[in-house]
C-alpha positions, 0 to 999 in steps of 0.5 A, a space after each residue: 682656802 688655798 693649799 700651798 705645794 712644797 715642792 721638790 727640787 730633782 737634781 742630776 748627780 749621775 757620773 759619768 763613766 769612761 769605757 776601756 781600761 785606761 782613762 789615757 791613750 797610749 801616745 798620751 801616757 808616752 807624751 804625758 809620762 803618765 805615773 800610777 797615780 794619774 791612773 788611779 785618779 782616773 779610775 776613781 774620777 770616772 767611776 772604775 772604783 768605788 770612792 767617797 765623794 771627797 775623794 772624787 772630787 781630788 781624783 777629778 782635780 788631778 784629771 782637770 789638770 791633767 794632759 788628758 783629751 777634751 772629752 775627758 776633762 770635761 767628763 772630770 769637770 761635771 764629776 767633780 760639779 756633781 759630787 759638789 751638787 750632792 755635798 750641797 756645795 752649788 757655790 763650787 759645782 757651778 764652775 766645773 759645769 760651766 768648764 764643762 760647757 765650754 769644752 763641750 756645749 752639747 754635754 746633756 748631762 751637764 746642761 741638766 745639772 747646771 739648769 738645776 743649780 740655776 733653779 736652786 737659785 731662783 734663777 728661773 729663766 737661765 735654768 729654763 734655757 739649759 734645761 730646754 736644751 738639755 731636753 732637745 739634746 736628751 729627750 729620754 731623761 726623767 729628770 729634766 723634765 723633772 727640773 723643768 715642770 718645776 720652773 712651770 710651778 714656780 712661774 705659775 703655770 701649773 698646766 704646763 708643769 703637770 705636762 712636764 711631770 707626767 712625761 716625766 712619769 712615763 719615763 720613770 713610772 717608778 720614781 715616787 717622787 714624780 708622782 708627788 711632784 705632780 700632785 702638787 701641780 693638781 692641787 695648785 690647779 685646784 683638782 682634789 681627787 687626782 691629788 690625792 690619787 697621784 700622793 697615794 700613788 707615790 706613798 705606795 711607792 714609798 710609803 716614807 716620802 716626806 714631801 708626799 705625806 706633807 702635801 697630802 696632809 695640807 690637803 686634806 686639812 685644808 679640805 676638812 678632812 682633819 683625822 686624816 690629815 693629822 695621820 699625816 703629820 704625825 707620820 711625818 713627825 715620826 720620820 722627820 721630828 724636826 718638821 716645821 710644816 707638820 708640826 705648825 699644821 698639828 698645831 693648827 688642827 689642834 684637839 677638833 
């Protein structure tokens, strides 16, 4: 029986923040006439103050329009993208991380986030090439090689995937989600017991991962360990009632 992986998509959505207390140099302020409320856009755009998302992202707009330097603009441009990323909002993230790239075609950050939006939409050979370059540029963030093993799982090459996810782990050895990820690509490759070793790890970590409790439970109904699959789902369900997967696998397994 052939066990299917719901994967996980991993999506950069760190601001950046810019040092020093004024967004603006001095001869920029003199040239700009920089008002208090420029100021204050700057301060919540890059980070200074705590804001909603909403709010950043109007801060950020000021800041894009704005007579700033092109580093800074393009610090706006993949804040605000990535505000929109959060808000689930791709459709309006990718122009502002495309505008990043132009003034600065190095921005790592921005190359990751863009390779993400490219994978949410299916679009695995363009997320592949950012998300290649991000990693050259940015060799030490977990979450590209996140994003890229999961374009390896999508392509189908799963080898190539568990090599991404645990590079990934060996960043982050805490981050859960990793570790469920990665017991996906095991059980892809048909390889039971480091499945399960690598989602009893994750739900070590986070005993509430959906996705970890999901794929464990698939597994294991698919290997015929039932009860225990059933535990599974029903822990889902008591987390997230609303879940399709676990509710048609409880149904599958029935009363045996």
């Amino acid at each position: 029986m052939s066990v299917t992986f719901r994967g996980q998509l991993f999506l950069t959505v760190v601001a950046v923040f810019v040092a020093g207390s004024s967004v603006l140099s001095a001869g920029e302020a003199a040239a700009a006439k920089a008002s208090p409320g420029i100021q204050t856009s700057a301060d919540v755009c890059f980070g200074k103050t705590s804001s909603a998302l909403t709010d950043l992202i109007k801060a950020c707009g000021v800041m894009v329009r704005s007579n700033i330097k092109p580093d800074l603009k393009a610090a706006a441009h993949y804040n605000r993208g990535a505000a929109y990323l959060q808000l689930g909002n791709n459709l309006k993230a990718m122009p502002d991380f495309d505008a990043a790239l132009k003034i600065m075609p190095d921005f790592a950050r921005a190359l990751q986030a863009r390779g993400s939006v490219h994978l949410a939409d299916g679009k695995l050979d363009a997320a592949l090439k950012d998300i290649d370059r991000a990693i050259a540029l940015d060799p030490k963030s977990s979450v590209a090689f996140n994003n890229r093993a999961l374009i390896q799982m999508r392509k189908g090459d799963h080898t190539a995937a568990v090599a991404d996810f645990t590079k990934s782990i060996e960043l982050d050895p805490k981050d859960a989600s990793a570790h469920a990820a990665r017991g996906g690509a095991f059980v892809a490759l048909g390889e039971k017991e480091k499945a399960l070793e690598d989602l009893g790890r994750a739900l070590a970590m986070d005993p509430k991962l959906v996705v970890a409790l999901v794929n464990r439970g698939v597994l294991l109904a698919a290997t015929g360990e039932k009860e225990k699959a059933r535990s599974d789902f029903e822990a889902v369900l008591s987390l997230d009632p609303g879940n399709a997967v676990a509710k048609a696998q409880l149904s599958s397994l029935g009363n045996s």
